[in-house]
C-alpha positions in Angstrom: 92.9 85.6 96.9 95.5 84.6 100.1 96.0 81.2 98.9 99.2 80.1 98.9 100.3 83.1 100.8 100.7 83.0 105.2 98.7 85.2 106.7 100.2 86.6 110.1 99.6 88.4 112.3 95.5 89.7 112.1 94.1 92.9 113.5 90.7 93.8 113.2 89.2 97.5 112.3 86.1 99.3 111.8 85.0 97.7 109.0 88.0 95.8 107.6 90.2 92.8 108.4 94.0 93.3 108.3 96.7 90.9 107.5 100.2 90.7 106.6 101.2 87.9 104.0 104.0 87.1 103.2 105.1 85.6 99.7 108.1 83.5 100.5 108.6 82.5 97.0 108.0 85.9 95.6 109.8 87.6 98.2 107.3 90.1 98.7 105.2 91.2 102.1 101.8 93.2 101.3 98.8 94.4 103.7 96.2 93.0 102.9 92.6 94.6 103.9 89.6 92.2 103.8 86.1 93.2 104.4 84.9 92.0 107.7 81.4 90.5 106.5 82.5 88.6 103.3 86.4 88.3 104.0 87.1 89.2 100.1 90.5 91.2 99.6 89.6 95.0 99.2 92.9 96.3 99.1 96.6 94.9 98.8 99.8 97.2 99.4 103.2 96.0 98.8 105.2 97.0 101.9 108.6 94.9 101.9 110.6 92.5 100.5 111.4 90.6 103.0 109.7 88.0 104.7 111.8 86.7 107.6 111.0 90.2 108.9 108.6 89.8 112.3 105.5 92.3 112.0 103.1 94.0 114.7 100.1 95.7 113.6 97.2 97.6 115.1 94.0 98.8 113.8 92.3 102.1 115.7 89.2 104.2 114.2 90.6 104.2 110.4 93.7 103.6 110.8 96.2 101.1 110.6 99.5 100.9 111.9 102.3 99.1 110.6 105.6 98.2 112.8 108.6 96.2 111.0 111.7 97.8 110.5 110.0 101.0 111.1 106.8 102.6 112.2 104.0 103.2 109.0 100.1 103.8 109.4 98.0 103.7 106.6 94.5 105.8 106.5 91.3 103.7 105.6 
């Protein structure tokens, strides 16, 4: 479900994988959550529109936090 997409930077969580791709020709940036075992997509959120912007993230217990142009966690 990532093809065609870049995937960067990865953080790991309980149970789930997180990425942020970026969809250069879309101009769109998601988090994506894959499931640790299979690595299948379980959840997508649209969080910018810009993908020249650099992002950190962090996973801790169940939840995951976001830095870009400002400071977002997500509960899982």
């Amino acid at each position: 479900s990532l093809v065609g997409l870049l995937a960067d930077p990865i953080t790991v969580g309980t149970s789930v994988v997180w990425t942020v791709i970026k969809d250069y020709d879309g101009g769109r940036v998601y988090l994506s959550g894959l499931e640790a075992g299979s690595g299948l997509e379980q959840i997508r959120l649209e969080i910018g529109d810009d993908p020249s912007v650099l992002y950190q993230i962090a996973a801790r217990g169940q939840r995951v936090y976001l830095m870009g142009e400002s400071l977002r966690a997500y509960g899982y």
